[in-house]
N, C-alpha and C positions, 0 to 999 in steps of 0.2 A: 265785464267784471273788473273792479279796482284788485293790480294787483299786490299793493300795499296792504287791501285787509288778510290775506293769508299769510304773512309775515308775523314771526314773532321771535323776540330776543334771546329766548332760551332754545330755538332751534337755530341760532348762527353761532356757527363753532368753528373754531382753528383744528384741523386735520394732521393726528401723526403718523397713519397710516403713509406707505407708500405704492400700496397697488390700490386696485380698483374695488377690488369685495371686501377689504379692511377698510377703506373709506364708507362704503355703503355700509357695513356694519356700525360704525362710529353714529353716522346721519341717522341710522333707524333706532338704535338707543336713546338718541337725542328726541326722537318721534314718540318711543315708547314710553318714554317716562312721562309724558303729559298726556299720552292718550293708551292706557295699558291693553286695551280691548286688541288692540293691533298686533299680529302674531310672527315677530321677525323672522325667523326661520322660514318660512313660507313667502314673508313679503321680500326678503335678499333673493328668494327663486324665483319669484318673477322679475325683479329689476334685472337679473344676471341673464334670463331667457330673454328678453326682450334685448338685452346688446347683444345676445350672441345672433337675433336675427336682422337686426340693423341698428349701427352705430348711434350712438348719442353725443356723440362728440362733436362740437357745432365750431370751432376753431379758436383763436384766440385762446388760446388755454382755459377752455369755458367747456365743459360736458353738463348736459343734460339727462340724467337717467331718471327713467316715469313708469308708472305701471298703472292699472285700475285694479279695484277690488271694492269687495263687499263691505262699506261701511254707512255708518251714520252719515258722516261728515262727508261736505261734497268735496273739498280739495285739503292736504297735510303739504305745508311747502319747508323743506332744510335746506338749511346752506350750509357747503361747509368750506372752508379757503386752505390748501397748502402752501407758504412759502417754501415748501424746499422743491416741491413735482411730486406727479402721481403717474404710474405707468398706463398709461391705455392703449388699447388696441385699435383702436379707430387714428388717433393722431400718428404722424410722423412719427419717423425714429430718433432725431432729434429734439421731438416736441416733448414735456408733460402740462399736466392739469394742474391748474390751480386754484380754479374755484369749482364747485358741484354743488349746481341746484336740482335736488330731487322732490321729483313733484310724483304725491302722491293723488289717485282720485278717484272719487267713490263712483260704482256701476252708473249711479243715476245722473250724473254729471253731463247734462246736456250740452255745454260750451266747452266739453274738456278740448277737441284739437283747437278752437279759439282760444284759449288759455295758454294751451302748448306755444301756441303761436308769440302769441302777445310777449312771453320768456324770452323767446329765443329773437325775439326782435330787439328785446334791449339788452341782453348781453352779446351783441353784435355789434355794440356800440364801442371802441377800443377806450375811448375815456374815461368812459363806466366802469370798465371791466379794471383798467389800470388801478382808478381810484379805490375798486373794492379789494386787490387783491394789496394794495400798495397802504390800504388802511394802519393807521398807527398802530387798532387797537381794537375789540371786536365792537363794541360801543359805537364806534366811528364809524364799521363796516355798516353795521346796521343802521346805523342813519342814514347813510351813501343809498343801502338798498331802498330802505322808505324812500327816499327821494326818487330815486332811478327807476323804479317799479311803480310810481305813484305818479310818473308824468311829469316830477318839475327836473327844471332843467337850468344850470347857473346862466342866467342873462347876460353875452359878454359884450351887450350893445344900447347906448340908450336909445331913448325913442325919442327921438329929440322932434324940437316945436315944426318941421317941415313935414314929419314923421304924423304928426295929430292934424296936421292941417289936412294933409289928403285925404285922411280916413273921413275927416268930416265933412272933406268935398267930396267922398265917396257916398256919405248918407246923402247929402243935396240932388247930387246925381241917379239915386236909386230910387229918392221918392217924388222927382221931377218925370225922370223914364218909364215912371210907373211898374219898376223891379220887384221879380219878386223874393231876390236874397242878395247881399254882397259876399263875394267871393275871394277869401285874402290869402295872396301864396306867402306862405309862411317864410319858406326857404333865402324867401328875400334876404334872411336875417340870419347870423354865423347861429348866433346862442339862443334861438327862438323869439318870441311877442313876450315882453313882460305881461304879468296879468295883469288887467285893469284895465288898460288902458284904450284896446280898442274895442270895449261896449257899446253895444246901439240896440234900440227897440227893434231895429229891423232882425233881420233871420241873417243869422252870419254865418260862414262855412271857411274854414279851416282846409288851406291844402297846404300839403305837407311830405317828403321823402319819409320821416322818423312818424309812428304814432305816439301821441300824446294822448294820455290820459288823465287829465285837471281835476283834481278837486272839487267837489259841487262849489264852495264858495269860490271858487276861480275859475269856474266854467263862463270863458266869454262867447263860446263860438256854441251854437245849436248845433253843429256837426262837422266830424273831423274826415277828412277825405284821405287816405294814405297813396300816393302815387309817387311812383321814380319819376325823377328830373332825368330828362333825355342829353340836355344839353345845358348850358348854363344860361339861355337866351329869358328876353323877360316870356312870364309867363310858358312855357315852356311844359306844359302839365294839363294845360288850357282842355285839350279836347279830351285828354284820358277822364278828367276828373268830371267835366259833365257827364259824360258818358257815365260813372260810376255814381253819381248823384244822380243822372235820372234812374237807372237801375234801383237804389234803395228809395224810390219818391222823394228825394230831400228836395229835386223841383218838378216842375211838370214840364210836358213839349212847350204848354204856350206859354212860359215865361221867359224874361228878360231879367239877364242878371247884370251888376256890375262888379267887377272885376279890376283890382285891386291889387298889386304886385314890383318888382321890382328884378334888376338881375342876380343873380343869385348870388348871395353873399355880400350884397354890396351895402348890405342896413338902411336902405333908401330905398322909397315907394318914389317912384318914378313916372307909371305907368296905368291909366284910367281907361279901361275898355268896357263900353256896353254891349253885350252877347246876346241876341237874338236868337234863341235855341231854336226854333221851327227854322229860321233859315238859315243856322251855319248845320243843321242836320238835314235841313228839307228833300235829300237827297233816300236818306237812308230811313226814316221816319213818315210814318203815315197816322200819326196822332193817337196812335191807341201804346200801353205799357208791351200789352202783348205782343206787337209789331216790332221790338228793338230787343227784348229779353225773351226766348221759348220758356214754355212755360214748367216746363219741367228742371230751368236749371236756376240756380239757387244764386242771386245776387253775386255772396260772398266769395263762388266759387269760379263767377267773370272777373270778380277785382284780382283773384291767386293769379287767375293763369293770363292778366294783363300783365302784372308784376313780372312773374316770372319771365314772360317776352320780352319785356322791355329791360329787363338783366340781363340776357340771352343779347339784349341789342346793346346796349353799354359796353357790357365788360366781355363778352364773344367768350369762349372756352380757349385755353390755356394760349390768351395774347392773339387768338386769329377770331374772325368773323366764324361766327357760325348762323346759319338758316336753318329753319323750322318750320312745322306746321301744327297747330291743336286744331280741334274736332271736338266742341263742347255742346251735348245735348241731343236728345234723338237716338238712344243709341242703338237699339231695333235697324230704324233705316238705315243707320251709318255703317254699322256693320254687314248690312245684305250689300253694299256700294262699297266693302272693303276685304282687302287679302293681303296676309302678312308677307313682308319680304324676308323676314327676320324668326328665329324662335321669339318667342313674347317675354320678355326680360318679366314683367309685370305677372307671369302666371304664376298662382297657386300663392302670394301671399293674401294674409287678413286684409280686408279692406278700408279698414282702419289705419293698415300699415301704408297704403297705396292709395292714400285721397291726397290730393295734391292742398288740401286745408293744413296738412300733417307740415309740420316743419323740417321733417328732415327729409322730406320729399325732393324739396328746392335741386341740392347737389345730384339728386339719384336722376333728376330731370334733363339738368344740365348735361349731364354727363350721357344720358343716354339722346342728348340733342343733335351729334353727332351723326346717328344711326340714319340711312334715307327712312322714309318714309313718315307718316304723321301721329302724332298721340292721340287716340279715340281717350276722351273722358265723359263720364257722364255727369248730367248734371245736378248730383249731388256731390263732384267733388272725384269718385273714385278713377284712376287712375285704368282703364281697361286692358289696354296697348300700344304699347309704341312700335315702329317701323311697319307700320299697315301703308300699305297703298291705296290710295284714292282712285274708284273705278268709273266714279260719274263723269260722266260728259256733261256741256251748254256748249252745245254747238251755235248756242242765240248773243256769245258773248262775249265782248271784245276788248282783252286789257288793251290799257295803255302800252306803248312804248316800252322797255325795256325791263318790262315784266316778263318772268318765264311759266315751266310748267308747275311749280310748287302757287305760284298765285289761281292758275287755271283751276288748278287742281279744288283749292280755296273755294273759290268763287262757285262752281259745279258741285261741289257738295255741299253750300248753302242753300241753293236753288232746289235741289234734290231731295233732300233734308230739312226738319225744322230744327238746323241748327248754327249757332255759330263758328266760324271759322278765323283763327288769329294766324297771321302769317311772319315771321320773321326775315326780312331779306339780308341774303348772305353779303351781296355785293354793296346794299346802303346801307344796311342796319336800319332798314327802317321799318316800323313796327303798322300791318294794316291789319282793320278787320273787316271780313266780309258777312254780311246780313242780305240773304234770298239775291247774292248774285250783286251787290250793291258793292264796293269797296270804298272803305271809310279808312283814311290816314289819322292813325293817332298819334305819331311821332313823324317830325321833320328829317328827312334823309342825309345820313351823314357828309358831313364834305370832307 
C-alpha cells in the first residue's frame, strides 16, 4: 500500500501538549473533525491500553501509537510534531517525542502489520525524521511526509555516462546469457537511482537496505527486495536476496540472473556478475518451490526473521556479538523436539502483539537474543517461544570445522522437522540457514 495516499494536510499538526494522552487527544480531534462517526473517548482507550501493554516508541524522538476498530475506512493516519518534547514512557529519561504518527485501522485491514511496518521503517530514517521535525512550517512538514512516505528520496549522486554504460552492458549481457531478470544493488548509491534512468524491457529487481515505494509513473524496477548489507563489499546482499526472490517467485530455480552492482556507497557500478541459481543453490534445492520454503510458512515471514539475524549479526546487542537460533515452521513437530529452559517471555500475549511481521517486535527479539536457547515461530509470523531447547539429534551429520552445538542443533531440527532453521554465530557473526540438514551461508564471516 502507498503510504502517501493516507496522508492528509489537515491531520498534520504542531503539538502543545506536553504528555502523551494530551497529544493523543490533539491527533484524534484532528481525526474527528473530518470523520465524526469516530468516538474519541473510546479511541484514546484503546491507543492508551495498547502502550500500556507494549511501548510504541520506536526511538529517534519518533513514537508510533495504533489501535484497530470498527470502521468504514481501512486506515485514518495523524501526525503530529512537538518542538519543545513530549514525556513518554517507553523513551529514556533524557529523551522526549517529537514527532507522533498515529495510525488508526479498520478490523478488516488485511496489511495492517505490513503497514505498521512500512511506518516504522521510514521514521527510522534520522534525515527524515530531522527534516520533518526541523520543518519551517507545517506545509513543509507535509510535503517532507508525501515525499518520505511516498518513496522519493533526494538524489545526492549523478548517474553519470559510465553509470548508463553498465546498465546497458548489463541488458547486453542478460539477453546474450539468456537471463531471466537483472539484478541492481541499489545501495551502490549514497541518495538512491534517480528515476528514469535505468529502464529496460527486461524484468528488473531492485535490492536495497531502505524499502522504496515509487510512484507508478517512476516504477523502474518490477520488484523491490529489502535486505541488510552485511558488509560494505560489492554485492554483499547477493545470496540473502535470491533467496527472498525465489521465495516470492520474482525468479525460478532454473534462471540466470545478471547482477549489477557496486561497493557500497561509492556511486559507481563496478561489478557484472552472471548467477546461475540451480548451481550456486544446487546444494540446498532440488527444483520444486516446496523444497526451499515449507509450506505452511508465509514468504514475508522468512524475509522478518532474515532481517532480524542479519541485525542480530551487524550491530550484536549493546556493542558485543550475540548468537542465536529461529525455528520457523512445523510447529506441532518442533515443539514435540522441544523444552523450555526459560519461563516463556512470549506467554499469554495477543498474537498480533507477538508475530515477529509486528514492528515493535524487532527490540523485544533482540533483547531477548541473549537468553540460550531458540525462538520456535510459526509460520505465519507468531512469535511462540523463546529459550527452548532443541532435543533432535542427526547423528548422519557432519558440520564443518568450528561450528558448535547451536549449528547442530540447527541442522537436526531441520532434518526432523519441515522446517527452517536460521543460525546466528556468536564468534563470526555470520548469518546460516539450514534446510532438511543442508547449511546454506547467507552472509560472509566477519573478520
Amino acid at each position: 500500500m502507498r503510504l502517501d495516499k493516507i496522508i492528509a494536510r489537515n491531520r498534520v499538526i504542531d503539538l502543545r501538549s506536553v504528555d502523551l494522552e494530551g497529544a493523543l487527544q490533539e491527533l484524534i480531534a484532528a481525526s474527528a473533525a473530518k470523520f465524526p462517526d469516530l468516538k474519541p473517548e473510546s479511541l484514546l482507550r484503546g491507543l492508551l491500553a495498547r502502550e500500556s501493554t507494549m511501548t510504541t516508541y520506536l526511538g529517534l524522538g519518533v513514537a508510533l501509537p495504533h489501535v484497530r476498530l470498527k470502521m468504514s475506512r481501512r486506515y485514518i493516519l495523524a501526525v503530529g510534531r512537538s518542538r519543545v518534547g513530549i514525556r513518554h514512557d517507553g523513551a529514556m529519561a533524557d529523551e522526549r517525542v517529537h514527532l507522533i504518527v498515529m495510525l488508526i485501522a479498520g478490523e478488516r485491514a488485511r496489511d495492517y502489520l505490513q503497514v505498521l511496518a512500512a511506518i516504522a521503517r521510514q521514521v527510522r530514517e534520522r534525515d527524515l525524521v530531522d527534516g520533518l521535525v526541523n520543518a519551517a512550517d507545517l506545509d513543509v512538514l507535509y510535503e517532507r511526509l508525501l515525499g518520505g512516505f511516498g518513496g522519493i528520496r533526494p538524489v545526492q549522486t549523478q548517474q553519470n555516462r559510465i553509470n548508463r554504460l553498465m546498465f546497458r552492458e548489463a541488458e547486453c549481457v542478460a539477453k546474450g546469457a539468456d537471463c531471466g531478470a537483472i539484478m541492481v544493488f541499489g545501495d551502490t548509491f549514497v541518495g538512491g537511482i534517480e528515476p528514469g534512468v535505468l529502464r529496460s524491457k527486461l524484468k528488473t529487481i531492485l535490492v536495497t537496505r531502505n524499502l522504496i515505494e515509487p510512484s507508478e509513473d517512476q516504477k523502474d524496477f518490477s520488484e523491490t527486495i529489502q535486505v541488510r548489507s552485511f558488509s560494505s563489499q560489492r554485492m554483499a546482499q547477493l545470496r540473502s536476496a535470491i533467496l527472498v526472490a525465489l521465495t516470492r517467485g520474482v525468479i525460478a530455480f532454473t534462471d540466470r540472473i545478471c547482477c549489477l552492482g557496486g561497493m557500497t556507497g561509492s556511486n559507481q557500478f563496478d561489478t557484472l556478475v552472471v548467477v546461475d541459481i540451480e548451481r550456486e543453490f544446487q546444494t540446498l534445492l532440488t527444483g520444486q518451490m516446496a523444497d526451499l520454503l515449507p509450506e505452511d510458512v508465509k514468504p514475508e515471514v522468512l524475509e522478518r526473521v532474515i532481517a532480524v539475524a542479519t541485525e542480530l549479526a551487524v550491530e550484536g546487542r549493546e556493542g558485543r556479538p550475540v548468537g542465536c537460533l529461529f525455528v520457523v515452521g512445523d510447529n506441532e513437530k518442533v515443539f514435540a523436539l522441544t523444552k523450555p529452559l526459560v519461563l516463556n517471555p512470549f506467554f499469554g500475549y495477543k498474537e498480533e502483539d507477538r508475530n515477529i511481521l509486528n514492528p515493535f517486535m524487532d527490540e523485544t527479539v533482540k533483547e531477548f537474543s541473549s537468553i540460550d536457547g531458540a525462538f520456535v515461530i510459526r509460520g505465519d509470523g507468531v512469535v511462540e517461544s523463546a529459550g527452548s531447547l532443541i532435543q533432535a539429534t542427526d547423528s548422519n551429520f557432519n558440520l564443518p570445522g568450528g561450528l558448535g552445538s547451536r549449528h547442530a542443533a540447527a541442522a537436526a531440527i531441520s532434518v526432523a522437522a519441515n522446517c527452517i532453521a536460521l543460525v546466528v554465530s556468536s564468534s563470526t557473526g555470520q548469518v546460516t540457514l539450514f534446510r532438511r540438514g543442508i547449511m546454506l551461508p547467507l552472509t560472509e564471516k566477519r573478520r
